[in-house]
C-alpha positions in Angstrom: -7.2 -19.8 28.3 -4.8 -22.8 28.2 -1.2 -21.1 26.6 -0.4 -24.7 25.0 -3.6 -25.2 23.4 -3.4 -21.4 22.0 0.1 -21.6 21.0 -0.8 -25.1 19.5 -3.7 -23.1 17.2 -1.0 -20.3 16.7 1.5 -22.7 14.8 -1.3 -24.8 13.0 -2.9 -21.8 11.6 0.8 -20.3 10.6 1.9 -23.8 8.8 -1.4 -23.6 6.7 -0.5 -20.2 5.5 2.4 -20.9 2.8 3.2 -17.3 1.4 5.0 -15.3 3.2 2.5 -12.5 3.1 -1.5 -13.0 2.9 -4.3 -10.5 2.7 -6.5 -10.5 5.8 -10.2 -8.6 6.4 -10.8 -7.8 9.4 -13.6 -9.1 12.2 -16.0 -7.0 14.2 -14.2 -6.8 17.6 -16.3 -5.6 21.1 -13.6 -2.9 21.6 -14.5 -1.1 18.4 -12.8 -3.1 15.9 -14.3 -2.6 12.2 -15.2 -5.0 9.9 -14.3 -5.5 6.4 -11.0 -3.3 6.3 -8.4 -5.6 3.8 -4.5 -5.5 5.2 -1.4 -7.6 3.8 1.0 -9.0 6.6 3.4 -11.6 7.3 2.4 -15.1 8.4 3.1 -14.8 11.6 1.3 -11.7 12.2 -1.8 -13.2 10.0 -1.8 -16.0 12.3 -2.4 -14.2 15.3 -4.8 -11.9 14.2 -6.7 -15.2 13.3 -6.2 -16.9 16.4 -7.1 -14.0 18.6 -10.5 -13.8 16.5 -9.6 -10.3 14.7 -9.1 -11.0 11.0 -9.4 -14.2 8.1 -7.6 -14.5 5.5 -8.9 -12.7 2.3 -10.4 -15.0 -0.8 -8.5 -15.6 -3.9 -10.8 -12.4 -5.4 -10.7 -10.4 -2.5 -6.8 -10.7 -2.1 -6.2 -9.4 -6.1 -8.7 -6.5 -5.7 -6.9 -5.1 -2.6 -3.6 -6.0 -4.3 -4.9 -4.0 -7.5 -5.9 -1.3 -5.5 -2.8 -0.8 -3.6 -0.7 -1.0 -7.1 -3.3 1.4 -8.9 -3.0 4.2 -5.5 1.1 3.8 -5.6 1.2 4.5 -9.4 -1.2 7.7 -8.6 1.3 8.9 -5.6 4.4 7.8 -8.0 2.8 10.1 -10.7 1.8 12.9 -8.9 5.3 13.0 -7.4 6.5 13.2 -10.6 4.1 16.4 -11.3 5.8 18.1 -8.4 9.1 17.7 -10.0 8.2 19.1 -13.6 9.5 22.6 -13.7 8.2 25.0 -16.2 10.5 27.8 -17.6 8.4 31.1 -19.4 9.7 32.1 -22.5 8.3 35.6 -24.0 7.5 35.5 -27.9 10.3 37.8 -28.3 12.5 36.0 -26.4 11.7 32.8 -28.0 12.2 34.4 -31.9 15.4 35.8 -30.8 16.9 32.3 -29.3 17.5 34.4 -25.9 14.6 32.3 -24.1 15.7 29.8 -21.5 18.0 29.5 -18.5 20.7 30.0 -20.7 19.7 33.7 -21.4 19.0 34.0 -17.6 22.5 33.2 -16.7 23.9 35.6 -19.1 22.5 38.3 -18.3 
């Protein structure tokens, strides 16, 4: 492969790509590469990957469905975070009629 003719492809392909990051799917490969997987990356790695024949860039649609699908799985992980956190104090009926229930009783006795 002729390096100025690659690096040539390499600069052209990164100067049509005007956001910073892009959505690529990936290409079949013959070293076991699979097809079809969506990624974001910067330019410069986007241009590679196109160059060397591993990924395109995503469509308009396919680029706002893997977009909503990474927001919609980090609200999940932000919310089940948040669950972890939650703590739960028991409060017998007895305690809770007397207005001993709650870490303040706990402390004082």
């Amino acid at each position: 492969m002729d390096l100025k003719v690659y690096y040539q492809k390499l600069r052209e392909t990164e100067g049509a790509i005007s956001e910073p990051f892009v959505v690529i799917i990936s290409l079949p490969t013959p070293d076991g590469g699979r097809a079809g997987l969506a990624a974001e990356a910067p330019k410069e790695v986007a241009a590679r990957m196109i160059v060397n024949g591993r990924a395109r860039l995503a469509t308009e649609e396919e680029a706002e469905q893997f977009r909503e699908a990474t927001a919609r799985a980090q609200r999940a992980a932000e919310e089940a975070a948040l669950a972890e956190r939650i703590q739960v104090t028991v409060v017998t009926e007895a305690e809770a009629k007397k207005g001993q229930g709650g870490p303040q009783a706990i402390r004082g006795k």
